[in-house]
C-alpha positions in Angstrom: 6.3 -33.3 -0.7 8.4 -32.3 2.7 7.2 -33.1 5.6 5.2 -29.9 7.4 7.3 -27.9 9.5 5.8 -28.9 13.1 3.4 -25.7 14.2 4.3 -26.3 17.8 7.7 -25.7 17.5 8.1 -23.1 14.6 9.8 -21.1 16.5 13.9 -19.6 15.2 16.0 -21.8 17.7 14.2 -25.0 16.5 14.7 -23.3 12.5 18.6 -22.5 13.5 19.3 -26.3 14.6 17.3 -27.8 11.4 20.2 -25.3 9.3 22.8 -26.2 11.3 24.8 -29.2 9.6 24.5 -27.2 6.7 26.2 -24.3 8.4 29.5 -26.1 10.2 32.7 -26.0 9.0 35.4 -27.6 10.2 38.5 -26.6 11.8 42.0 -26.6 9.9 45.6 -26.2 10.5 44.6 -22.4 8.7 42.0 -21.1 10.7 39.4 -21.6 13.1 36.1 -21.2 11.5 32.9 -18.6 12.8 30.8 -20.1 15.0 27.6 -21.1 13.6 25.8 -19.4 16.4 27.6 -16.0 15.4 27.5 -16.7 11.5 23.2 -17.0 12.1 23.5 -13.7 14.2 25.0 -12.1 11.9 23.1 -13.1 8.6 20.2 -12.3 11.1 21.5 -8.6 12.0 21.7 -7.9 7.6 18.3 -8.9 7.4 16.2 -7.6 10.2 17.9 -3.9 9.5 18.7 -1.7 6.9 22.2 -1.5 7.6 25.0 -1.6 5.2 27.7 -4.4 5.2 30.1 -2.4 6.5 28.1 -1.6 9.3 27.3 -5.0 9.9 31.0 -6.2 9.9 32.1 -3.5 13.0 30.4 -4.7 15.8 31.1 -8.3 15.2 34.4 -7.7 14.4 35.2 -9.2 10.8 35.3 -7.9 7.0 32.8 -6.4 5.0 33.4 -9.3 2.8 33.5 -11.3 4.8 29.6 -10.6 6.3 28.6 -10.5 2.3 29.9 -14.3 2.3 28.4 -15.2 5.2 25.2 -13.9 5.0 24.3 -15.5 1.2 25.9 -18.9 3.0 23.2 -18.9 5.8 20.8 -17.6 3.4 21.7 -20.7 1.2 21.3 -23.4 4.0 17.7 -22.1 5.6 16.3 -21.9 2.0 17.9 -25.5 1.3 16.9 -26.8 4.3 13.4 -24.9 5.5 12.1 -23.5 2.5 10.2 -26.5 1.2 8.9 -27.4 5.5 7.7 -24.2 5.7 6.5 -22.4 2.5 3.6 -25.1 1.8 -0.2 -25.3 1.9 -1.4 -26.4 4.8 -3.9 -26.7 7.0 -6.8 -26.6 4.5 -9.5 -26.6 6.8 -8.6 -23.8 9.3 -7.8 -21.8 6.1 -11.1 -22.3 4.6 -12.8 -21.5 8.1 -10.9 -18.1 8.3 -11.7 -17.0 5.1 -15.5 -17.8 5.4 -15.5 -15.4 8.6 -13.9 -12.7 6.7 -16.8 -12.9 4.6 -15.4 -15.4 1.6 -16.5 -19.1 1.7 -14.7 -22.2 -0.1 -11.2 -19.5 -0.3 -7.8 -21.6 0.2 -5.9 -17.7 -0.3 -5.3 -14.4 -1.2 -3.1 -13.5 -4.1 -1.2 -10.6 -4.4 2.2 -8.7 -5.7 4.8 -6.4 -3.8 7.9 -4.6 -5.0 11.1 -4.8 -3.2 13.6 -2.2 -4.2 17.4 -3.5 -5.3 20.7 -2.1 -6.7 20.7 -2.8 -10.4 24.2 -2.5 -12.6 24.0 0.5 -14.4 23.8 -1.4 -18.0 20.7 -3.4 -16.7 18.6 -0.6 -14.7 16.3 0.2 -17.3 15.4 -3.6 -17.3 14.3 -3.6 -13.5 13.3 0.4 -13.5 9.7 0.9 -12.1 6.7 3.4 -13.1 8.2 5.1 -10.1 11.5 5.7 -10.6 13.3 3.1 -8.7 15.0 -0.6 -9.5 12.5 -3.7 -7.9 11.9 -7.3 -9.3 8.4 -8.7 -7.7 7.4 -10.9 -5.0 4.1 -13.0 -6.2 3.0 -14.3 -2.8 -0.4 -16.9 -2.2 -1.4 -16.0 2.0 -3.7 -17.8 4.2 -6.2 -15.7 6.4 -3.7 -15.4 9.0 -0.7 -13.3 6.8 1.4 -16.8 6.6 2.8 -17.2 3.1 1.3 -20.7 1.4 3.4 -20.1 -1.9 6.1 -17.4 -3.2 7.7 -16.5 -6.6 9.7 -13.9 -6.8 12.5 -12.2 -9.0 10.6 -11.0 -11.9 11.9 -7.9 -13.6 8.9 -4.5 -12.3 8.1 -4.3 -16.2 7.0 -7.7 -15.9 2.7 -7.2 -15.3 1.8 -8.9 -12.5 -0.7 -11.2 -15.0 2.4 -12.4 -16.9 4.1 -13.5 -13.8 1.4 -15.7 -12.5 1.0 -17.7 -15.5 4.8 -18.5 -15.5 4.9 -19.5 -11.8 4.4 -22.8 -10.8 1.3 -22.5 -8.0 -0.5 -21.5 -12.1 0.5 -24.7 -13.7 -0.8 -26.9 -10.2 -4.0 -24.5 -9.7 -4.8 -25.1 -14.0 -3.9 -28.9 -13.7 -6.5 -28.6 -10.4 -3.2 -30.4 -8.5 -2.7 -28.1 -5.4 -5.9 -27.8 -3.6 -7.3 -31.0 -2.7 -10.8 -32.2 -4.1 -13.5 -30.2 -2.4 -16.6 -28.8 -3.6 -19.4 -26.6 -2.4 -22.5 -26.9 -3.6 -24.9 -23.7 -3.6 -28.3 -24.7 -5.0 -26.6 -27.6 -6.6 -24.1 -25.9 -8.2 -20.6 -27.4 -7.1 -18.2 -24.2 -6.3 -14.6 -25.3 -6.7 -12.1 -24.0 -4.4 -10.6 -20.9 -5.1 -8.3 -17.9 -4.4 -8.7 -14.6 -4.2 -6.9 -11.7 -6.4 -5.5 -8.3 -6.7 -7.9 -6.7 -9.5 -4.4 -6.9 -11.2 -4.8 -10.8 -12.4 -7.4 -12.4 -14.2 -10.8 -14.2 -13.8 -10.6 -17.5 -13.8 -12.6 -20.3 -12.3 -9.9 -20.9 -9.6 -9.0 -17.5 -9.1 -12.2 -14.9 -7.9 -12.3 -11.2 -7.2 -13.9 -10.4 -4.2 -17.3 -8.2 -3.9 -16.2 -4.9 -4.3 -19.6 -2.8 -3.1 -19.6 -2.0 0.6 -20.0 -5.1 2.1 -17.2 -6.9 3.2 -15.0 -4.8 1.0 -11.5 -5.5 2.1 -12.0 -7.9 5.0 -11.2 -11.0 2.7 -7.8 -8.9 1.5 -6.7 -8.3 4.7 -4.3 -10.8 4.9 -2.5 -9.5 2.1 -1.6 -6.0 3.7 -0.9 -7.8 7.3 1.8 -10.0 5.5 3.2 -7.7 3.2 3.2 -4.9 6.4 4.8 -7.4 8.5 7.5 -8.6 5.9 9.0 -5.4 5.4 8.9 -4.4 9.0 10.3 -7.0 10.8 12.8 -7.5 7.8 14.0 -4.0 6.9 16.7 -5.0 4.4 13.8 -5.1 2.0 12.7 -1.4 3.2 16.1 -0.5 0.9 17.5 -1.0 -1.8 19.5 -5.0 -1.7 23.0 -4.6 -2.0 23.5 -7.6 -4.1 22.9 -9.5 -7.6 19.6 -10.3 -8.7 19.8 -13.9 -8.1 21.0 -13.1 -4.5 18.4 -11.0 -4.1 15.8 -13.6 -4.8 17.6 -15.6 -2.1 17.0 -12.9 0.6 13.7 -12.0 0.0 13.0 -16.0 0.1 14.7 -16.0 3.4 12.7 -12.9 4.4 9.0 -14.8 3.8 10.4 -18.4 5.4 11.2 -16.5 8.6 8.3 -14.1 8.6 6.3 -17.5 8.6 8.5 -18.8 11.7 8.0 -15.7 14.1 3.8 -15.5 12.9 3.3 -19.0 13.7 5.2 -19.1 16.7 3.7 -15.8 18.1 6.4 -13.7 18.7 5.2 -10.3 19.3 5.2 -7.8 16.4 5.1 -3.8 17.5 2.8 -1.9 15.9 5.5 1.0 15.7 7.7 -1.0 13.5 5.2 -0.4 10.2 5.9 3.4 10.7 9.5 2.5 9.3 7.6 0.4 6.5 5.1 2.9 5.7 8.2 5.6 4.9 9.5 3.0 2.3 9.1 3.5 -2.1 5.9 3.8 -3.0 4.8 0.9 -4.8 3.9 1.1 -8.6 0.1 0.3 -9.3 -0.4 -1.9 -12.0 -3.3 -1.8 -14.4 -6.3 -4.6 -13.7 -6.7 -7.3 -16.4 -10.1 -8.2 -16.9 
C-alpha cells in the first residue's frame, strides 16, 4: 500500500513538486522544452474551466495541440505519482466519529454515482447516450464524512446501472473478501455490527453496504457528504460541467485527476465560494437510476 499523502502538507505546491521528475524534459540541440511550472499551469487552467483548447493555447501562447498533449502528460504524471497517496482509506477513526454525529454509527463511507458529460464518436454515441439525452460514462465514488474521496471507479458506459458497476469495481471484491476495512465490530445487545457503508437506494443490501433510515429523522444528514463532494468536484473543476473534449480513456484520466485534486484543496483548506455551485447547478441534469432492492 503507498504511503499516506501527509495531511499537513496536502496542499498543490507540495502535490506539483511530488509530479515534478515525472514532468521534466530535457533540453536538446532542437528545442527548449516548457517549463514544468508553465506545463502544470496550463493542464491546471483546462481543468479548473470550461474552456476549449484553443482558448487555452492563446494566452499562453502555444498550439492547440500542443495544450491537448500537455495537459493528458501532466494528467499522466499526478495520477502516476499521487493517485495511489491520496485516493486511499484513511483515517478510520475520525471517519467513524463523523459519521456517528451525522446520525450513522460504525459507517467507514458513503456510496454514490455521478455522470460527467463527454464527446462520444458518432459510431459509439448510442453506447454512452443517457436517459437524458446526452453522452456521460460514470464516476462510482466511496466519501468520508468530510466530502474527501476514499475510493473512485469511473469510465463505465451511462447504460451501465449503477448496481452492475459496483460489483465489477475493485473496493466490491475488498469489501466481499472483508479486506478493506480493518477488523472492528460493534456490538448492540450482543450482536456484533460489522462495519459498513452507506448507499444510494440505487445499489443493493448487503451486510457491508446499508441504506440509511429514510423516515424523518436524520433523513439526509448521513448523505451529505455525497452532495458536498459531488457539488465541489464539478465547481472547482468545471471541465466536467461540459462535455470532455477527448477519448474515453482520456476522459477517465481527467476526471481521476479532477477527484485527486479536489482531495488536495479539501484537506488543505483552501477556501471554496459558495457562488461557484451556481455554475454547477446550471450543468446536465443527471439521469436517475432505478433502486435495486
Amino acid at each position: 500500500m503507498a504511503p499516506e499523502f501527509p495531511h499537513a502538507k496536502t496542499d498543490l505546491p507540495t502535490a506539483v513538486r511530488l509530479a515534478h521528475p515525472a514532468l521534466q524534459r530535457a533540453t536538446t540541440r532542437l528545442q527548449v522544452p516548457i517549463p514544468v511550472d508553465k506545463r502544470v499551469a496550463i493542464a491546471l487552467w483546462k481543468l479548473t474551466t470550461p474552456d476549449s483548447y484553443r482558448s487555452v493555447a492563446q494566452p499562453f501562447g502555444v498550439g492547440r495541440s500542443t495544450v491537448s498533449v500537455i495537459v493528458m502528460e501532466v494528467i499522466h504524471a499526478i495520477n502516476d505519482v499521487l493517485l495511489p497517496r491520496v485516493i486511499r482509506l484513511c483515517d478510520v477513526d475520525g471517519t467513524m466519529a463523523g459519521f456517528t454525529a451525522l446520525g450513522f454509527p460504525n459507517c467507514e463511507g458513503a456510496l454514490d454515482a455521478t455522470h460527467i458529460p463527454i464527446w462520444a464518436l458518432e459510431h459509439r454515441a448510442a453506447h454512452f447516450m443517457n436517459r437524458k439525452g446526452y453522452c456521460s460514462i460514470v464516476l462510482q465514488a466511496l466519501m468520508n464524512h468530510r466530502g474527501h474521496f476514499l475510493d473512485i471507479y469511473g469510465g463505465w458506459s451511462s447504460w451501465a446501472h449503477d448496481a452492475r458497476i459496483l460489483c465489477n469495481s475493485g473496493l466490491f471484491c475488498r469489501l466481499e473478501a472483508g479486506t478493506y476495512f480493518p477488523r472492528w465490530d460493534l456490538t448492540v445487545r450482543d450482536v456484533p455490527m460489522p462495519i459498513c457503508i452507506i448507499r444510494d437506494i440505487a445499489y443493493p443490501l448487503l451486510p457491508w453496504l446499508m441504506w440509511p433510515y429514510t423516515g424523518r429523522l436524520d433523513q439526509n444528514r448521513a448523505q451529505n457528504p455525497v452532495e458536498l463532494a459531488f457539488g465541489h468536484l464539478k465547481a472547482r473543476f468545471r471541465c466536467l460541467l461540459t462535455r470532455l473534449e477527448m477519448g474515453e480513456r482520456n476522459a477517465t484520466e481527467v476526471l481521476a485527476t479532477c477527484c485527486m485534486l479536489h482531495n488536495v484543496v479539501e484537506r488543505s483548506g483552501e477556501a471554496f465560494l459558495p457562488a461557484w455551485m451556481a455554475a454547477e447547478a446550471q450543468t446536465f441534469e443527471q439521469p436517475h437510476t432505478a433502486a435495486v432492492h
